[in-house]
C-alpha positions in Angstrom: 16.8 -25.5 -5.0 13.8 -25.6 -6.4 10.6 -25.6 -3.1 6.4 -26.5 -3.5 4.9 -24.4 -1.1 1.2 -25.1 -0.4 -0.7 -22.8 1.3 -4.6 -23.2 2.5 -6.7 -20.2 4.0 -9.9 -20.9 5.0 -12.8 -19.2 6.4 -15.9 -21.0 8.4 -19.1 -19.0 8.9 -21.6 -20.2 11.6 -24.5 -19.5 9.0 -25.0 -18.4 5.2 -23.3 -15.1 4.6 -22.5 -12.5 1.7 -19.3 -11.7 0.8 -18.7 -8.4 -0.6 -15.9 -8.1 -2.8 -12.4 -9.6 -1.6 -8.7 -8.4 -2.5 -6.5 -10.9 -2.1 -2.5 -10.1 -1.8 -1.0 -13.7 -1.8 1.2 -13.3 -5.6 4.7 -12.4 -4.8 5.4 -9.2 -6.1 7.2 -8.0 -9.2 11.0 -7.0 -7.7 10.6 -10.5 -5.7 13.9 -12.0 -5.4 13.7 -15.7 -5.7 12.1 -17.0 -9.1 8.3 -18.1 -9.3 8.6 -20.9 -11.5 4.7 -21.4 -11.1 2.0 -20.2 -9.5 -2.1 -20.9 -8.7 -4.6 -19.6 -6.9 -7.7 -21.7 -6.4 -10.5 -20.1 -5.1 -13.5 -21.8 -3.3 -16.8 -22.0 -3.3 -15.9 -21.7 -7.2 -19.0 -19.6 -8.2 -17.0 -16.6 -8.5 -15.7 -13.9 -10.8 -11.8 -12.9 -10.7 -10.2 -10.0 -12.1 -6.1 -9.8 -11.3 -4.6 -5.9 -11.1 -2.1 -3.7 -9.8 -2.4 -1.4 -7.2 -0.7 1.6 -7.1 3.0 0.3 -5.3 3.1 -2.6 -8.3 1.5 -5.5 -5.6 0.0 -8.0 -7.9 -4.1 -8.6 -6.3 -6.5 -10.9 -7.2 -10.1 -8.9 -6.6 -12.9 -12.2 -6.4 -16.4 -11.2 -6.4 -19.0 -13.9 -5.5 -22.4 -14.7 -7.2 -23.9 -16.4 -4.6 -24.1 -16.9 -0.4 -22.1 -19.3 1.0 -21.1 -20.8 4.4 -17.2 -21.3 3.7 -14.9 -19.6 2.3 -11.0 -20.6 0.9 -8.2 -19.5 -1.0 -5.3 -22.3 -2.1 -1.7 -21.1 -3.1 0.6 -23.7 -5.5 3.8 -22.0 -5.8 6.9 -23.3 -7.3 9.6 -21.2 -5.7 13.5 -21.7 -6.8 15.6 -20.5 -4.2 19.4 -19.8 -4.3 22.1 -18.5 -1.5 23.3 -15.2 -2.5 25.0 -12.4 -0.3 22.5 -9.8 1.0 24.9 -6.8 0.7 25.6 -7.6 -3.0 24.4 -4.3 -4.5 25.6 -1.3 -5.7 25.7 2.4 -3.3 26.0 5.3 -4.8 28.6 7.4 -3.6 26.1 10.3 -2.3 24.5 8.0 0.0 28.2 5.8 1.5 27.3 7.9 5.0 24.2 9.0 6.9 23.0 11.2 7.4 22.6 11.7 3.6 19.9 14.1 1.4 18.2 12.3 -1.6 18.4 13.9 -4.6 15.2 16.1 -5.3 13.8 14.1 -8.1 13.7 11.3 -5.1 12.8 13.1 -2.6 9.4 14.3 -4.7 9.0 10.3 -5.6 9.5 8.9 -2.2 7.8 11.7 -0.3 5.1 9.4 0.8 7.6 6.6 2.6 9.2 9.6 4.6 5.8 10.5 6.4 6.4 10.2 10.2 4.2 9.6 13.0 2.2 12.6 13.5 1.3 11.8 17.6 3.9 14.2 19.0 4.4 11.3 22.2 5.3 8.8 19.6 7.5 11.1 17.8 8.9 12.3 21.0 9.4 8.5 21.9 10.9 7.6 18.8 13.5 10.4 18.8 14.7 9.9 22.2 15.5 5.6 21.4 17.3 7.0 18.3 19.2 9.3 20.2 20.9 6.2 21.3 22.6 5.9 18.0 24.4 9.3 18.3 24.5 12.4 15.3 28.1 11.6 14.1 28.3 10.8 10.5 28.8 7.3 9.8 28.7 4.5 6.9 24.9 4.3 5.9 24.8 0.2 6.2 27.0 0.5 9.6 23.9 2.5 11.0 21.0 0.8 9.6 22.2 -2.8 10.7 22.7 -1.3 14.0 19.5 -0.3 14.2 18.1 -3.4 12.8 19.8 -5.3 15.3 18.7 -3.0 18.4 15.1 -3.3 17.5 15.9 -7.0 17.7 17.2 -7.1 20.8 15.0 -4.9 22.6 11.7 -6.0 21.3 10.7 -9.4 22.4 9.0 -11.3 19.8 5.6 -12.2 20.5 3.1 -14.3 18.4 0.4 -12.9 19.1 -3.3 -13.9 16.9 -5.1 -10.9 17.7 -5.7 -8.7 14.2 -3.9 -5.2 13.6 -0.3 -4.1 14.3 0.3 -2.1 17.1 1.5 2.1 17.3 5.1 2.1 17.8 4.8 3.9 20.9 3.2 0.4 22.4 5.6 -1.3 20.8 8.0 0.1 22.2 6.1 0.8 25.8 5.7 -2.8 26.0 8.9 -4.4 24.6 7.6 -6.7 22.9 5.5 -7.5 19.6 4.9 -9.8 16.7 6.7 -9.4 13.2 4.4 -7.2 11.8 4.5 -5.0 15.0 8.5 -4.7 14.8 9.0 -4.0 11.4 6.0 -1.0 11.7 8.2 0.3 14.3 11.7 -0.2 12.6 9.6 2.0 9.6 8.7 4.7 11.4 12.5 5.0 13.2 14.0 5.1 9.4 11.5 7.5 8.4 11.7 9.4 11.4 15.8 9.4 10.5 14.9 10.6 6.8 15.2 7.4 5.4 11.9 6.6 2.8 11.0 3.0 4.4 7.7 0.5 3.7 6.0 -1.8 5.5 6.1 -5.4 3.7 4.3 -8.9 4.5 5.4 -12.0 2.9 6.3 -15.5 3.2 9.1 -16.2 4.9 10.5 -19.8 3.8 12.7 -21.2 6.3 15.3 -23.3 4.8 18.5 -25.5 5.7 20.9 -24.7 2.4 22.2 -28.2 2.9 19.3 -30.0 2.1 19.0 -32.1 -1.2 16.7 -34.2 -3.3 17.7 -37.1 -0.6 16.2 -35.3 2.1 12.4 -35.3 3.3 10.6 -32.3 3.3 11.4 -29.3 4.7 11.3 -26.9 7.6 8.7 -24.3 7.8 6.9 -21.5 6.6 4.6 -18.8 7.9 3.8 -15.2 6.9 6.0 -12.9 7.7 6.6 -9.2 7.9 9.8 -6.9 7.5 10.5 -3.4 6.1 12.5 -2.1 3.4 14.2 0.8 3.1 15.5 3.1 -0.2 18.9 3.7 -0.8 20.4 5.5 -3.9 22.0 3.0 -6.1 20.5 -0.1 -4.6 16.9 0.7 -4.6 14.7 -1.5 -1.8 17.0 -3.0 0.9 15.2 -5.6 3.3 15.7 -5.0 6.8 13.6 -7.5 9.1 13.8 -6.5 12.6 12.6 -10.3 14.2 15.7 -11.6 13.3 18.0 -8.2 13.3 19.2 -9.7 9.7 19.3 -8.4 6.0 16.6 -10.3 4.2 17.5 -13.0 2.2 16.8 -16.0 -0.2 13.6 -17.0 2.2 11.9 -13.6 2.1 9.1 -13.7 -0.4 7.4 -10.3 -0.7 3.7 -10.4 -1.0 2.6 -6.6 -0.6 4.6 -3.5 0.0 2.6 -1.0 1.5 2.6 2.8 3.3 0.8 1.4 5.9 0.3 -1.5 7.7 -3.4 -2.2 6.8 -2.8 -1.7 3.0 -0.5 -5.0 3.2 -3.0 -7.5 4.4 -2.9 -10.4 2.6 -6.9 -10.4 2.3 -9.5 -7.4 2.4 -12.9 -7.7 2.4 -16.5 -7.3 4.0 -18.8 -10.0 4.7 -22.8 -9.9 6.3 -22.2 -10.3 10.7 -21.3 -13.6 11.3 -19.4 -15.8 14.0 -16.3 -17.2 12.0 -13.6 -19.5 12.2 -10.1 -18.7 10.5 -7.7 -21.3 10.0 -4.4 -21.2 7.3 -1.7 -23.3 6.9 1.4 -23.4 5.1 3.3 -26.9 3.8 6.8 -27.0 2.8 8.3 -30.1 -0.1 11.2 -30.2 -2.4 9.4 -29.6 -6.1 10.6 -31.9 -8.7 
């Protein structure tokens, strides 16, 4: 199935401001499962320069640096996305890593040292410990424990839209049982880490399909951004967990940004003079021909 997804930022300033320059994480990334069969980015107001690079985790950016003031500001996204059901355990373990607890090999270990970095608030590591305490220290099969604890951060953390910027600490997370996306899947990476699992924060789109649709159908259901974590495993590499729905990730997860942190994810950075602004975005779904 082959899906048009139109997606339209936009930015209104209550007078003229500057811009300073703007990275924008909206290109899925490079070990994106679903094929990008094409892709634009249309930038307004159009006096600008734009420079595409990679950070250092392999996100594709798009760095825009204006020329002149403006009032407005928006970014368009035309992407053709073909999508196709496949099985989200449908990879390869190696045999070192069948049970956890398990030790990465030191070559990984060195690589993935950064993704194992725990909270360093000795409450919120306290916190942490104690809610995975719940899981037990008997050895078991790795995929056994982390869709258990996918599913238990599902269940005990309400979800919550909630419009204000920033994710919150795990420990309020988890103090308040309750959060948005983003706010779940920061908590669900600091448990893995915490467990010695290497685990990353990831935003996306998240493409909400009905598998039975056809060409004879009118458009489809919805799409917002999204957040979920992944975690490394010997053998398979980056496995999706996304704690808001306590599932594996699958055809409709479109990875935007991996990142250590939170903040690093955000699918646009940037300063601008003081200004009162409005923020509006919004995502439209249609069968591509």
């Amino acid at each position: 199935m082959r899906i048009h997804l139109h997606h339209v930022t936009h930015y209104q300033y209550d007078r003229t401001v500057t811009l300073g320059p703007q990275l924008v994480r909206l290109h899925p990334t490079p070990h994106c499962r679903a094929r990008i069969a094409s892709y634009a980015l249309t930038v307004q107001p159009p006096s600008h320069f734009i420079n595409w690079q990679q950070d250092p985790l392999g996100n594709h950016l798009a760095r825009l640096v204006f020329s002149q003031p403006m009032s407005a500001f928006s970014l368009t996204v035309d992407m053709d996305v073909e999508l196709a059901v496949s099985n989200p355990f449908d990879f390869f373990l190696d045999p070192s890593a069948d049970h956890f607890p398990f030790a990465y090999s030191a070559r990984d270990a060195m690589a993935l040292a950064p993704y194992l970095a725990c909270a360093s608030d000795d409450d919120t590591a306290a916190r942490l410990r104690a809610y995975l305490q719940k899981f037990g220290s008997e050895q078991r099969r790795t995929l056994d424990f982390l869709v258990a604890l996918n599913q238990r951060v599902q269940q005990d953390i309400r979800y919550q839209v909630r419009f204000e910027p920033g994710v919150q600490t795990p420990l309020q997370t988890l103090q308040r049982n309750s959060g948005s996306c983003r706010d779940s899947a920061w908590l669900l990476v600091q448990l893995l880490r915490l467990s010695g699992l290497a685990a990353r924060f990831v935003s996306g789109y998240l493409i909400d399909i009905d598998p039975s649709l056809s060409a004879a159908h009118p458009p489809l259901d919805t799409s917002q951004l999204h957040a979920w974590c992944e975690v490394y495993l010997p053998g398979a590499g980056w496995i999706g967990l996304d704690a808001t729905s306590g599932l594996l990730t699958g055809m409709g997860h479109i990875p935007l940004a991996c990142a250590l942190e939170p903040a690093d994810a955000a699918p646009v950075e940037g300063v601008s003079d003081r200004a009162e602004v409005q923020f509006s975005h919004r995502i439209d779904l249609t069968l591509a021909s």
